[in-house]
C-alpha positions as CSV (number, residue, x, y, z in Angstrom):
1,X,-10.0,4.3,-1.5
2,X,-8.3,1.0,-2.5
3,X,-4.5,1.3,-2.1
4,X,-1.5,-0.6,-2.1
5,X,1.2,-1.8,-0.3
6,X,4.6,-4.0,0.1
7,X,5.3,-6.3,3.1
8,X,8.4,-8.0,2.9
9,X,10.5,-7.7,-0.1
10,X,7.3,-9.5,-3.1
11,X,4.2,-9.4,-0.6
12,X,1.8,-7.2,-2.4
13,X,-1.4,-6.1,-0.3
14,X,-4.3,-3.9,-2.3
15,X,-7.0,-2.9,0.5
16,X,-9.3,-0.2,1.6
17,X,-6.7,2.8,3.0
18,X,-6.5,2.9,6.7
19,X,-4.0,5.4,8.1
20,X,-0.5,6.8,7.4
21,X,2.4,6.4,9.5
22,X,4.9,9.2,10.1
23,X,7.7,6.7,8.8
24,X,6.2,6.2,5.6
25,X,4.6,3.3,6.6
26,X,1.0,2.8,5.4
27,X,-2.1,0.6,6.9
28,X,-4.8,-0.9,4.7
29,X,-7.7,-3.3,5.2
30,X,-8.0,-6.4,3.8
31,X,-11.0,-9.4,5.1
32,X,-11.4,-7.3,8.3
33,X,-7.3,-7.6,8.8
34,X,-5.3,-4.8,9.4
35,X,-2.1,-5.2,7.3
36,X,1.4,-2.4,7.4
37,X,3.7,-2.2,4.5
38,X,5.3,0.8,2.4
39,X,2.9,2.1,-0.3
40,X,3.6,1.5,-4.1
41,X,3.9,4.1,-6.2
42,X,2.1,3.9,-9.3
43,X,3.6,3.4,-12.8
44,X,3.9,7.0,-14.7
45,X,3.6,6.7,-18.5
46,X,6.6,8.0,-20.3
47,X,6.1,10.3,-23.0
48,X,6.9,9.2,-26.6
């Protein structure tokens, strides 16, 4: 499952999921790299 995540204050990351940390924290995938950020939520649609 392809997921994404934020390193740094504008470091986006969107790799295959990994693992979740207790903190929050999660790991994804990316060219054979293991990367850590916070996930991103995704956008919900308001209702008109």
């Amino acid at each position: 499952m392809l997921r994404t995540i934020l390193i740094g204050s504008c470091i986006f990351i969107q790799g295959e999921f990994v693992k979740s940390y207790a903190d929050g924290r999660m790991a994804v995938r990316l060219d054979g790299k293991i990367h850590i950020g916070h996930p991103v939520e995704p956008a919900h649609r308001l209702a008109a």
